[in-house]
Every structure is written in structure tokens, then in C-alpha cells.
N, C-alpha and C positions, 0 to 999 in steps of 0.2 A: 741814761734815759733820754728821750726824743726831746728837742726842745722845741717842736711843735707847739702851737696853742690851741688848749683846745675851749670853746667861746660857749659859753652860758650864760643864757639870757634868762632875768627872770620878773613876770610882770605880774600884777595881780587887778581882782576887780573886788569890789567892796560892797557888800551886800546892803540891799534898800537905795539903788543907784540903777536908771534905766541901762549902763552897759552891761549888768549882771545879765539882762537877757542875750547879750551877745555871745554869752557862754553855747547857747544852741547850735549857732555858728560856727566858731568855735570849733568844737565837737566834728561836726556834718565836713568842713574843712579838713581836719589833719584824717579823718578816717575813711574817705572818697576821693582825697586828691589823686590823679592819675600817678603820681611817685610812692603815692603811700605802697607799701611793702605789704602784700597779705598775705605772707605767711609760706609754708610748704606748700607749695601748686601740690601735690600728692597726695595729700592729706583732704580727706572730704569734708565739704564745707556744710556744719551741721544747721540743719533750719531751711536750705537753697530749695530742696524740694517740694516745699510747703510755700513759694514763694509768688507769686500771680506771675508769668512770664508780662513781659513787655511787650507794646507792640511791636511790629516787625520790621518798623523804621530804624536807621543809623542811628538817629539821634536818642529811639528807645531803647537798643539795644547800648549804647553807652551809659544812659540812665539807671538802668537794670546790672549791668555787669557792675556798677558803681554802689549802686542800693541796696542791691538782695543781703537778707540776711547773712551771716555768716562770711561776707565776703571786705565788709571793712577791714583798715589796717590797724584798729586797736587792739592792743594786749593787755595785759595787766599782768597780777603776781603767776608764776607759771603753777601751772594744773588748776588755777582759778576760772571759772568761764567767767566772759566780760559782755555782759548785754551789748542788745542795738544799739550803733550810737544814735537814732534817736532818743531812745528810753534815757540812756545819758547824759544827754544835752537837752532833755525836756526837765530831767532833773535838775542841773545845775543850772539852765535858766530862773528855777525858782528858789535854789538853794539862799538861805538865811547866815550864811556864814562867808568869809572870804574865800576865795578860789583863786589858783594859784595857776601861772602859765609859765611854763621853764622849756628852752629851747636847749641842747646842747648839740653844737655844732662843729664839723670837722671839716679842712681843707679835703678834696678828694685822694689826691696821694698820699695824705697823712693816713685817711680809713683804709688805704686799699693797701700800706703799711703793714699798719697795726691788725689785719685783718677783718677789721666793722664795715663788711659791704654786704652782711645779710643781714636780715632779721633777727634771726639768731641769735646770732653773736651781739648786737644790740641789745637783745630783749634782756638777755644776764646780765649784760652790763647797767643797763638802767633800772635793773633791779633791785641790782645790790647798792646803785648810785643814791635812786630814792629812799630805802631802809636806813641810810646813811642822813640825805637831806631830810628828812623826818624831822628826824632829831635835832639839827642840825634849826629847825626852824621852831623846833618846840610843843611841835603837835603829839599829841597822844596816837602812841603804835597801835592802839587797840580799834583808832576810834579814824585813824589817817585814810582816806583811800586813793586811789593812782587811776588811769590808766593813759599810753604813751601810743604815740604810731611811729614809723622808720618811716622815711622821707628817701627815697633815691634820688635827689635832686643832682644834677650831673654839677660836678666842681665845690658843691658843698652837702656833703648827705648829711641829716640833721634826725634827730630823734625831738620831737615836740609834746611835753608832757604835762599831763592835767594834775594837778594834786590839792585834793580839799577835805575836809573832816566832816564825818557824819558827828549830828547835834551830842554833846553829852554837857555834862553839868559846867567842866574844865575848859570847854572850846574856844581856839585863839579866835576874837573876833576882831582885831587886827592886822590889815594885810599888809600893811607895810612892814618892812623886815630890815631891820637893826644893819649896819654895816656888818659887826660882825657874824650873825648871821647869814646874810651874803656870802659871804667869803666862805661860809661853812659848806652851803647847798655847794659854789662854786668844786671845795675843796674835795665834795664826797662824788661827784659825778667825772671828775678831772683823775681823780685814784682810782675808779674803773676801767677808764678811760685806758690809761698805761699801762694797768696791772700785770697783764698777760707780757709786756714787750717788758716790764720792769722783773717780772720774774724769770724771765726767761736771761735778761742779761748778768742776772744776778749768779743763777746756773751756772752760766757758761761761765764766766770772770772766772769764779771757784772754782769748777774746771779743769779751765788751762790752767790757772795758777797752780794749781795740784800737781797738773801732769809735769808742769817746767820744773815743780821743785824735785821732783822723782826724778826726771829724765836728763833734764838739762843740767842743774843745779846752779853755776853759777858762769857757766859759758853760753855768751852772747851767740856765737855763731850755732852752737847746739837751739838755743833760742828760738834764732828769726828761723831755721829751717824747719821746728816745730809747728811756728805759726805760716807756713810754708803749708805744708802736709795739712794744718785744720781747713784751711781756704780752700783747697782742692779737695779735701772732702766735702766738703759741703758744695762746691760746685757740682762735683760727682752727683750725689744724693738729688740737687736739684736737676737737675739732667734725666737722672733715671725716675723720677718721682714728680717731677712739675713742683711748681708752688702755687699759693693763696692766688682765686683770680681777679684780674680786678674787677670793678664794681659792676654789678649783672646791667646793661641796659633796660629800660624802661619801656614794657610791652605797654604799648598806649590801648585803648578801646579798641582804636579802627584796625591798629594791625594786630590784635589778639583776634577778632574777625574773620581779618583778611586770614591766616593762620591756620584757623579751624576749618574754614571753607575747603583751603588746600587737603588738608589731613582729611576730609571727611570724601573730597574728590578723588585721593589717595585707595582710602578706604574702600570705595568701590570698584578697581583694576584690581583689588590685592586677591591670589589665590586665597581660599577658605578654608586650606589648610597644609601643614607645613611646617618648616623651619624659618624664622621671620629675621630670616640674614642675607644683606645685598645680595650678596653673589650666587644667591641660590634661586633670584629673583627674575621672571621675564621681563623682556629689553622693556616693553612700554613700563613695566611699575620702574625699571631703574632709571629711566629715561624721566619718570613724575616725580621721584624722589629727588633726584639730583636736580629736577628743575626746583624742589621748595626749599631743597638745601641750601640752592644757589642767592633765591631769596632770602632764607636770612643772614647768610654770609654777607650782603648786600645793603642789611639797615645795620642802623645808625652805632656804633661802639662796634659791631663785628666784623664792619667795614676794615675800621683801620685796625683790628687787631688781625685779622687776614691778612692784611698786607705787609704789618710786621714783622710775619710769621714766613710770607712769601720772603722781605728781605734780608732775615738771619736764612732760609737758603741759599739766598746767593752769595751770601756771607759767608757762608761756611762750605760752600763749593767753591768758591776766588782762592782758598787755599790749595787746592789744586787743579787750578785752571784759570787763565783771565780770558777765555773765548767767549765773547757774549753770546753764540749763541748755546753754549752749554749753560753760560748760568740762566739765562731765559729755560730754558729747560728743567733747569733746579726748581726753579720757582713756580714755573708749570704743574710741575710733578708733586712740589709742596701744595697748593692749593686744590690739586685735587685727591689727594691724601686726606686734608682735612675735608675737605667736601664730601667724600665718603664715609667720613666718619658722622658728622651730620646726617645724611641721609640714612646711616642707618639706626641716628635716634627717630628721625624724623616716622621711618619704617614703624619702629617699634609702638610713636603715639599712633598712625590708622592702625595698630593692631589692636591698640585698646579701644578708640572707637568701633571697630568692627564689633570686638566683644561685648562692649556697651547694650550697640544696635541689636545683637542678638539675646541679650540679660532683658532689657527692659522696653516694655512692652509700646505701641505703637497709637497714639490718641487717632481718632475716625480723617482728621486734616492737617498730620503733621507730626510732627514729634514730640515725647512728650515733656513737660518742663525738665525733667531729671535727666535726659540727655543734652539739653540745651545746654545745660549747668556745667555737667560731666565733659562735653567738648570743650568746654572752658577750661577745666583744670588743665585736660590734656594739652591742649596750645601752650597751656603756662608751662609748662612740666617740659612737653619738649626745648620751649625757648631758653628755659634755665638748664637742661640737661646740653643743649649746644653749645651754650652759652662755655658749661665748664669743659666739654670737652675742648675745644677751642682755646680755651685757656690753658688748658694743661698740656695741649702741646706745643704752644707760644712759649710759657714760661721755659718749658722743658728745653726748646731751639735757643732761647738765651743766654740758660747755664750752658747748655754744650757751646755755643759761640765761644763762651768767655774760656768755657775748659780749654778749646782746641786754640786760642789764640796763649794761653799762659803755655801750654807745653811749647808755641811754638816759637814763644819768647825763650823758654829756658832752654830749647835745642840752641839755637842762634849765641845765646851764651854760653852755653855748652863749647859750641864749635867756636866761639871766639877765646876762650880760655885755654884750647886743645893747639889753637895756633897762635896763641900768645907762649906759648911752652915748647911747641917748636921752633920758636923764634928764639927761644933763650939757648935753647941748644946749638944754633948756629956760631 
């Protein structure tokens, strides 16, 4: 198992104390922060069309894409709906009992690891962490209630969770928490935490140990050549398969904006009907596409995995060749491979825009709130959908690096052991 740490904070406020109204805070804080996680961009945000648009200022439209219902980063128990975080935080401002604040927090390359760089995969885990910390602090499961937001904080993503008891007869009204309670919430969020990497190691250990006592039994060289053959499979598989990507960057207000505007100037070159695949595309829409592709190839996180990406090609063309200008040409070829691939998720959101603009209907000066809404997910959806394909062919140029440098260790060995044996024959 990982000997990562993984760090849980946990604070509380104590009821009939002016900070209990900081609970509001609180609240409006972990569920609006521009890192907060909302969720599937794909998934419609229920309540957004019922919502008064903003004015048509920068600053309103930040207010708004932060505010509207349905679009905070709180969750709770899954298939439970989780009110506004107002109604939340207007609650717990006046709640009568202690309220409880728990941060659990991960190093970046530890989540991007263990897999915890969505929502997702967060939201089960701090599920099962809190049904665990419940108990672990003494409150009644009947009467406990939760809810949590994901944090993409770049270098530490953090999950920040509320946890307090609605009134019953038995309610802890004590918020301080015993040491060994401590250690317990600690203990139940930290065992989710690994779960997935602790089972997974558990597997594999069995396993091999299975297959060495079958195969190998008690010869070491039958052995190391087994765990020879595991390593290159699993290079293999990640090569043809990609792996987990790292942590999605963090679409701010201004560039979810900037985003939509492109897709929506997209939207208007695109033929009105057809197959919605580059290459079937005229030069101007390939020309608009690969100019927003090139934009987000360009911000922040897909910068440098772009160029990661560009120098595991020159990586893996130096094996047959050191002409710079061939590998400049690898790398060429590399980024605009991926660049095509972007552009044609990019394609795919103005095709849903288009669709949108022709589903619903048109207010007397402008659009009406449910497309404002609707280009919103779509920006989010393409940024995450580039986001992965980007990664999955970053990860995928890795394991192939590492494949094509192991064989080209064990040819060189190969050829060194073939001329160590002719040399005994001399």
C-alpha cells in the first residue's frame, strides 16, 4: 500500500457562538469556488432554467455561472438530491446543535495515482468515508447528515465536508471530539482513500504468487522471467489502452466564456447537415476548429501535457534516427495528431449548440436563459472531453516509450550474450 499521507482536517463550531453564522460562508465557499467540481458537464443541471439570467457584464456572468441553481459543487449521499447551498447555509447558520467541518486532503500526484481527480470517484469515496466517520464520532445514522464539494485545487485537491445532526432526543451537543474519535473519522476517510490501490495490490500479489507456484515452482530464473513477461504486459495494455489522466484543469468563468463564444462562432460556418467529422469538413470550419483546438492545447495543464506528448515523439523516433530535423518533424506530426483530435471534439460541442439553437426557442432580444445555460455545459463537456483525449494519448506515448526502450535493452543484451558465446568459442 502507498505510504502517501493522506491529511484530514477536522474543525468544528459550537452552537449559541456568533461563528455558527459563519456556517453560511462556509457553505456559499466550498460550493462556488471556481475549483469546486460540478459534477458531469453532460448531465443537465436541474432548476438552471428557472433561474433569472445575469446581467451581461463579465463580472455578472461569473456571478451567475457560480450561483444558478443546480450548478454548485455540492453532493451528498448518491441518488439523494442536495438543496441550494443557500437553503443549506441559511440552515446551518441557525442550526442548534454542533456542526462539523472535515477537510480531506491529497498531494496532487498521490490523487492522479490513486485515481481521485474527478468528482466521481471522490464522491464514493467520501461516502463510504463519512458512513464510516458517523460512527466513528457517535452521532446517530438516522438523524447524521452530510454534504461535501471536490476542490480541483492544482498541487493539493481536497474534498471539504460539512457534517451535522438534525435535532432528535439523543443529539451530540458537543463538538469537540475525543482523541480517539479523531483517529476514527481520520481512520474511516484514509481506508477509502486506498481502498481501490489496496485492493487492487492485494489481487495482483495472489496472482503472481499463484502463477510462480504453477509455473516457476522453485526456480529463480524461471522467476525473474515471469515477472519479466508481467511488466511488459502491462506496458503493452497501457500503450494500447492509455491510462487514468491526470487531474482535469480548472475551467475558470472567463475561459468557460471565452470557450462558448468560440463554439458558438463555430456553430455558425458549420454545414446544417451531414457527417460531423473533420475531414468531411470545409477548409474555413477546419481552419475555426483547429484555431479553438489550438486554444485549448494552449491553457494552462494542457500546455505542458502537449508538450510531453510532443517529446515522448521525439523520444521514440531518436530510436531510429538522431537528425534533428526528423525529430522536429515527429513532434510536428505529434501535436498536430493530437490537435485533430481536439478539434474534432471541439466539432462535435458546435454541433450540439447548433442543435440546441434549433430545439429551443428564441426570446424578442436574444437568447433564451436555457441556451445561455446549455452553452455552458457544452464548453464544460468539450474541455473535459479534450482534456481526456489528450491524456489518453500522452499516457498511451509513455508506455510505448518505456515498451520500445525495454525491448531495446533486452536486444543489446541479447547481442551482448550472443558475442560473449562466440568469444568462448574462440
Amino acid at each position: 500500500m502507498s505510504k502517501s499521507v493522506v491529511i484530514v482536517n477536522v474543525a468544528y463550531y459550537q452552537p449559541g457562538t456568533k461563528k455558527m453564522a459563519c456556517n453560511y460562508n462556509h457553505i456559499r465557499y466550498i460550493a462556488t469556488k471556481p475549483e469546486a467540481d460540478r459534477g458531469d458537464p453532460e448531465a443537465y443541471r436541474i432548476g438552471d432554467e428557472d433561474y433569472p439570467l445575469a446581467s451581461g457584464t463579465a463580472a455578472g456572468h461569473i456571478k451567475y455561472a457560480a450561483e444558478r441553481p443546480g450548478s454548485s459543487g455540492l453532493f451528498g449521499s448518491e441518488g439523494e438530491p442536495v438543496p441550494g447551498w443557500q437553503e443549506i447555509g441559511s440552515k446551518l447558520a441557525r442550526h442548534n446543535l454542533p456542526v462539523w467541518r472535515v477537510i480531506v486532503s491529497l498531494r496532487q500526484d498521490d490523487a492522479e495515482r490513486l485515481g481521485l481527480t474527478e468528482r466521481e470517484k471522490w464522491q464514493a469515496c467520501i461516502e463510504n468515508g463519512v458512513n464510516s466517520a458517523i460512527k466513528a464520532m457517535h452521532l446517530h445514522p438516522d438523524h447524521a447528515r452530510w454534504v461535501a464539494a471536490f476542490h480541483r485545487k492544482e498541487g493539493h485537491p481536497h474534498c471539504h465536508v460539512v457534517i451535522w445532526e438534525e435535532k432528535h432526543g439523543a443529539a451530540r451537543r458537543q463538538g469537540y471530539l475525543e482523541p480517539g474519535e479523531r483517529r476514527g473519522v481520520f481512520r474511516s476517510f484514509a481506508r477509502e482513500v486506498f481502498r481501490d490501490e489496496r485492493d487492487c495490490l492485494t489481487a495482483e500479489k495472489t496472482a503472481i504468487r499463484d502463477a510462480i507456484r504453477e509455473l516457476a515452482g522453485n526456480d529463480m530464473a524461471k522467476v525473474t522471467e515471469f515477472m519479466k513477461e508481467v511488466k511488459q504486459a502491462r506496458l503493452e495494455a497501457r500503450a494500447f489502452l492509455g491510462a487514468s489522466p491526470k487531474m482535469l484543469p480548472v475551467l475558470t468563468a472567463g475561459r468557460e466564456e471565452v470557450l462558448a463564444r468560440k463554439l458558438k462562432d463555430l456553430a455558425g460556418i458549420m454545414p446544417g447537415h451531414g457527417r460531423v467529422a473533420l475531414a468531411y469538413m470545409p477548409g474555413e470550419v477546419k481552419e475555426k476548429a483547429w484555431e479553438i483546438a489550438g486554444w485549448i492545447l494552449e491553457q494552462p495543464g494542457f500546455s505542458q501535457s502537449a508538450g510531453r506528448y510532443q517529446e515522448l515523439a521525439r523520444q521514440l523516433a531518436s530510436h531510429y534516427t538522431l537528425k534533428p530535423e526528423a525529430l522536429d518533424e515527429a513532434a510536428r506530426k505529434a501535436y498536430e495528431d493530437i490537435r485533430d483530435r481536439v478539434a474534432q471534439v471541439v466539432l462535435k460541442g458546435a454541433a450540439e449548440i447548433n442543435r440546441l439553437e434549433r430545439e429551443i426557442e428564441f426570446k424578442e432580444k436574444g437568447e433564451s436563459r436555457q441556451i445561455q445555460v446549455e452553452k455552458s455545459r457544452v464548453a464544460n463537456g468539450v474541455w473535459k472531453a479534450a482534456w481526456r483525449a489528450l491524456e489518453r494519448e500522452r499516457t498511451r506515448a509513455e508506455a510505448q516509450a518505456l515498451l520500445t526502450a525495454e525491448r531495446e535493452l533486452e536486444r543489446r543484451r541479447r547481442k551482448a550474450r550472443e558475442e560473449g558465446r562466440e568469444m568462448g568459442t574462440l
